[in-house]
C-alpha distance (Angstrom), angle and dihedral (degrees) to the residues before:
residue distance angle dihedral
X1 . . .
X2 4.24 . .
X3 4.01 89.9 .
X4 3.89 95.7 62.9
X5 3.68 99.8 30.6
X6 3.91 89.1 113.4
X7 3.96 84.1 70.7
X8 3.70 96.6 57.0
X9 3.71 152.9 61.4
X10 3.28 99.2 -131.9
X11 3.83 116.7 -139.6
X12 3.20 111.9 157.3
X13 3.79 126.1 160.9
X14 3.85 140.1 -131.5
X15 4.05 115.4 -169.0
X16 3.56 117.4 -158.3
X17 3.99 143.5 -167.3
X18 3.45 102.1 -142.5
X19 3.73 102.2 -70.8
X20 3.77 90.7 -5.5
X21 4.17 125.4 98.0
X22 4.16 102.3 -138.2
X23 3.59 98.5 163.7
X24 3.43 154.0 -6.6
X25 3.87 141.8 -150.0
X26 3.80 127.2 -156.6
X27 4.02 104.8 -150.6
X28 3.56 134.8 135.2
X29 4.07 126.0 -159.6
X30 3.70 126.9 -114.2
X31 3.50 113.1 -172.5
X32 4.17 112.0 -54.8
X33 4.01 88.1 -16.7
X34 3.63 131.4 82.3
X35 3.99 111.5 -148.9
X36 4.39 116.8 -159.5
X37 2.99 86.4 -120.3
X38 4.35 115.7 -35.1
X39 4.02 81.9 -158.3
X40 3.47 102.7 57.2
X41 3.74 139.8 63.1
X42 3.46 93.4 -124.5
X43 3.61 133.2 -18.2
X44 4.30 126.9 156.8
X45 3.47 137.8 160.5
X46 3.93 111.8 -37.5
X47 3.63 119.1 -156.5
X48 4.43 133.2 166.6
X49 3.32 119.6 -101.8
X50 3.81 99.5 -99.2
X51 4.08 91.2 69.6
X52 3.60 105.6 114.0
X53 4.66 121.3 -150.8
X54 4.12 89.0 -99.3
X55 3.63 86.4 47.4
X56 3.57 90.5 51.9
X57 3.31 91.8 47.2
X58 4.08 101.5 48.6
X59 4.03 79.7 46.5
X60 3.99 92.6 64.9
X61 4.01 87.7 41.5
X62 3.70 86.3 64.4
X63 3.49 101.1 39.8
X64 3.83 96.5 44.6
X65 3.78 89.5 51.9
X66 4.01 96.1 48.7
X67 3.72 84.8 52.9
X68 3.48 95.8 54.8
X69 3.86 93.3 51.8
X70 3.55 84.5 43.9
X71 3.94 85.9 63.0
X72 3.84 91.7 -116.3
X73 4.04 109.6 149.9
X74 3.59 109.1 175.3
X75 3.43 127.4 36.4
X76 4.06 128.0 -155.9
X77 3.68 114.0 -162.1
X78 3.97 127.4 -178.7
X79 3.33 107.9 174.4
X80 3.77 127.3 -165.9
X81 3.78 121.3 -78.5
X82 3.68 113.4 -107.7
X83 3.87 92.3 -114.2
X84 3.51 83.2 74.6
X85 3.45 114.8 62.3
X86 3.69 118.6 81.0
X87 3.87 90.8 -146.0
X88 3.88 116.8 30.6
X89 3.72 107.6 -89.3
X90 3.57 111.7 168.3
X91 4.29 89.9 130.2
X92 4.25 87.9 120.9
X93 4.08 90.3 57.8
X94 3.91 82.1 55.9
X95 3.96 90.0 45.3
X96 3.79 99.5 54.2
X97 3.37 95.5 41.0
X98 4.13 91.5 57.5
X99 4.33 84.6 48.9
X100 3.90 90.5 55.6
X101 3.64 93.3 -110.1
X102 4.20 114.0 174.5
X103 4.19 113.8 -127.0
X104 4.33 90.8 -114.8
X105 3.71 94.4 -161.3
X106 4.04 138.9 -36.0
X107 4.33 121.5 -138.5
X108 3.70 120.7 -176.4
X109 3.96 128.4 -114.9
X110 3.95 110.6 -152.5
X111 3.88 101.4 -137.8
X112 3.52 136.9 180.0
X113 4.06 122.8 -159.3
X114 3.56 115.1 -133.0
X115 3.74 99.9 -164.4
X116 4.40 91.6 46.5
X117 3.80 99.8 35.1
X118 3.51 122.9 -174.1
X119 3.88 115.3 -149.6
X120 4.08 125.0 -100.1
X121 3.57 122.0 -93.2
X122 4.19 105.2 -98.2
X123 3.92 77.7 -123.5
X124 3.88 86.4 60.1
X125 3.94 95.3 48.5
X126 3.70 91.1 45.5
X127 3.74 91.7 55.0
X128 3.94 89.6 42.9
X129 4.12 87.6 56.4
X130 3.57 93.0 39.6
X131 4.31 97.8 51.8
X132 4.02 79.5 44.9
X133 3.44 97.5 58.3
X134 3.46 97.5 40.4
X135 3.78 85.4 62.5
X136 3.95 101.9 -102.7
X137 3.64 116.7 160.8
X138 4.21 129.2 -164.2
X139 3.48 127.6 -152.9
X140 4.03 142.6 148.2
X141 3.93 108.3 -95.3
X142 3.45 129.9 -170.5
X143 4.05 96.0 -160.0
X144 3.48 93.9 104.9
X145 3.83 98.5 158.7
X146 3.83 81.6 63.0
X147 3.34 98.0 60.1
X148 3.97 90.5 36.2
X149 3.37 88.7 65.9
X150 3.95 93.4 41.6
X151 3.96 82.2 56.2
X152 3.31 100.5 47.9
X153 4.26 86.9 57.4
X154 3.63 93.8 44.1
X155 3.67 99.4 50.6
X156 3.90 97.4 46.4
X157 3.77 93.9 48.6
X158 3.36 92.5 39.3
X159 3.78 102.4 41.5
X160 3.93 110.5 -6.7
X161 3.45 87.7 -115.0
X162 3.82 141.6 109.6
X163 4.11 144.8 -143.9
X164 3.37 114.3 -74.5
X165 4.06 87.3 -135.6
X166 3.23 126.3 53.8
X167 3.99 129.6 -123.8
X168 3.66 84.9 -97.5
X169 3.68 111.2 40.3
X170 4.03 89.9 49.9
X171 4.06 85.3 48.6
X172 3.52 85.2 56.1
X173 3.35 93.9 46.2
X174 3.50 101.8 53.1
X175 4.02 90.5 50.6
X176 3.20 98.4 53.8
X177 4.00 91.7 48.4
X178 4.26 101.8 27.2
X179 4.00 95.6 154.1
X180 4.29 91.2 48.9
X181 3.99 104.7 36.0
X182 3.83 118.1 56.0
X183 3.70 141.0 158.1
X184 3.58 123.1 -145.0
X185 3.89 130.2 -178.2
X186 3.62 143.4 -169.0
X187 4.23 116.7 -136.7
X188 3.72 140.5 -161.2
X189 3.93 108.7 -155.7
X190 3.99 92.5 -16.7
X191 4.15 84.6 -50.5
X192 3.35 109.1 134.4
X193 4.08 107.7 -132.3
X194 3.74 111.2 161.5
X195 3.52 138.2 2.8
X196 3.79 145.0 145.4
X197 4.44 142.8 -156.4
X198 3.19 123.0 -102.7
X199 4.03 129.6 -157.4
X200 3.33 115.7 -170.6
X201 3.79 131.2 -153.9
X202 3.63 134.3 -173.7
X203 3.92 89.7 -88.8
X204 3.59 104.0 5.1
X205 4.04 134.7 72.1
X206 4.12 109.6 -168.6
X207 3.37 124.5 -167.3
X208 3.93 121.1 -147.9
X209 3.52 132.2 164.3
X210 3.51 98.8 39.3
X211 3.95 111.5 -171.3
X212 3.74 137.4 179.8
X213 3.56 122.7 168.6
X214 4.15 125.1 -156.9
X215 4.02 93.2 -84.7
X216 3.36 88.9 39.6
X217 4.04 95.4 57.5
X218 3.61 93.4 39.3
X219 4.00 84.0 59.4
X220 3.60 104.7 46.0
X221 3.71 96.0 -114.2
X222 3.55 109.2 160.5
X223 3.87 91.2 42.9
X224 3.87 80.6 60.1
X225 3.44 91.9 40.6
X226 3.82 98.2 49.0
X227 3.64 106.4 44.2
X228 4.37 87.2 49.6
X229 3.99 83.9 56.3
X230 3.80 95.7 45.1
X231 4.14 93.1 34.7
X232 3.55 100.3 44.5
X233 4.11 123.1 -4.6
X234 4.25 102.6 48.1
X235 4.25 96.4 22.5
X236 3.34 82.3 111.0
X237 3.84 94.6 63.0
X238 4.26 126.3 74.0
X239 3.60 93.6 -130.0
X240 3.69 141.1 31.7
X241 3.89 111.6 -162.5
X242 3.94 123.7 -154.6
X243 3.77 96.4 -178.2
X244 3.25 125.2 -131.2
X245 3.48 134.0 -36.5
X246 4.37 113.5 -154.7
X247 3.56 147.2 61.8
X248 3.72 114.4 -132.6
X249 3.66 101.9 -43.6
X250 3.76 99.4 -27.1
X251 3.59 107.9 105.5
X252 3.56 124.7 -150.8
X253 3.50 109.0 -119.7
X254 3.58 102.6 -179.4
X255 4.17 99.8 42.1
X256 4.01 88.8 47.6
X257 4.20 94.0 55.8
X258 3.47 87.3 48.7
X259 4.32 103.4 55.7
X260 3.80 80.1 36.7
X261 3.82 85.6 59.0
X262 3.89 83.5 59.4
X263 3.83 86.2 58.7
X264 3.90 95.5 -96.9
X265 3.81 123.2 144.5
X266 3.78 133.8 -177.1
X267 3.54 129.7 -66.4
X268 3.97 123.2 -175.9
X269 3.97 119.2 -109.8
X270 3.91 108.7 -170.1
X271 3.21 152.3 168.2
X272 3.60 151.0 -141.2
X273 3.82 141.6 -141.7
X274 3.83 124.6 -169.7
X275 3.60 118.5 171.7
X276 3.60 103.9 -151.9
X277 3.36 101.4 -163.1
X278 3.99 86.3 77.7
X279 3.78 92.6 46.1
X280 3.54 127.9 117.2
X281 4.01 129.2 -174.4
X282 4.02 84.3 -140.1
X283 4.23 87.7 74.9
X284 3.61 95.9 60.5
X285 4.16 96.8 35.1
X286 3.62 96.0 57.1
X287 3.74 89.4 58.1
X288 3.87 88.2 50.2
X289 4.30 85.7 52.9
């Protein structure tokens, strides 16, 4: 999170056992609120795998009263997707429920299990043939101020808009973390016409920054593209995420048919809202009794 930290109040948490770190929460503070994390997609409480539900449970006890004395009101929490966690881990759903937290607002990650796949759209293999015999080729780059630049064309034409990193904070990125953030790109005659990021996770490959230019639609390149990442480079991992696919409540109708044509379907991304200033250790406690 080092690269945006000048857009944040940091606040974020460690909880510990006596002597012992057993979890740790990346927030920051805006005002009265505390957000989990406001610069991440998701984020939540992240524990080890030896932290039991009553555990979990005592853990948010703590932390909900230190935030109180810390004069924290409301608190904003977005915690990981299930298709994360290595073990299941959804304990802090449980906990805000019991404090009479209010569900803030719920997006959609388009998701496609690797270990139960469901098969491509016959629009999907006839765009993976097609880019193939027009001579496409796919491979892992590492020219990323290439495709920075490629980016940068296809999302103002396309949608007047720009990357949310720069050139240099995603170069810095993917030094510091070369085996979990990759680019890869499909070609036509050493042109480079589509491509997209990568972060990997223990379980999880998600793509972001998705870009196809004109020669690159007109050749099927991300179907090509796609299925080689699913088929060959992440079939490895559980999940494969495409991100999301809306603005607010306007759903995009057109990007979500097409990572469901890979075989993706929806996953829930919410969130959480407890206003502490109605909370009171006695709601999770007489769960623990």
């Amino acid at each position: 999170m080092e690269y945006h930290r000048d857009r944040f109040q940091d606040m974020s948490l460690m909880l510990m056992d006596e002597d012992e770190l057993i979890a740790v929460l990346p927030s920051n503070r805006d005002g009265n609120t505390l957000l989990s994390h406001g610069g991440l997609t998701y984020g939540g409480l992240l524990t080890g795998t030896h932290i039991s539900t009553p555990q979990v449970l005592r853990i948010f006890t703590t932390l909900f009263a230190y935030l109180q004395d810390a004069g924290i009101a409301h608190f904003v929490y977005r915690p990981s997707p299930y298709i994360y966690h290595r073990f299941p881990a959804q304990d802090d759903h449980y906990a805000f429920h019991l404090s009479g937290a209010s569900w803030d607002r719920s997006g959609i990650l388009s998701v496609v299990d690797l270990r139960h796949r469901l098969p491509y759209q016959k629009r999907r293999e006839r765009g993976r043939k097609a880019a193939l015999k027009a001579g496409l080729t796919v491979r892992k780059t590492n020219d990323l101020a290439a495709y920075w630049s490629f980016l940068e064309v296809v999302l103002h034409e396309g949608h007047n808009a720009k990357p949310v990193h720069t050139l240099n904070e995603i170069t810095r990125l993917m030094h510091r973390f070369p085996d979990h953030i990759s680019l890869h790109a499909a070609y036509l005659h050493e042109q480079m016409i589509a491509g997209v990021i990568v972060y990997e996770s223990d379980v999880v490959a998600r793509a972001q920054y998705i870009a196809a230019g004109n020669v690159g639609k007109e050749n099927h390149a991300l179907d090509l593209l796609f299925t080689h990442l699913l088929d060959e480079v992440y079939a490895h991992k559980w999940y494969f995420d495409f991100g999301t696919s809306y603005n607010g409540l306007n759903l995009n109708v057109g990007l979500i048919e097409q990572k469901e044509g890979f075989g993706a379907r929806a996953v829930a991304l919410d969130q959480f809202r407890l206003d502490l200033i109605h909370w009171h250790p006695n709601l999770i406690e007489q769960a623990l009794q």
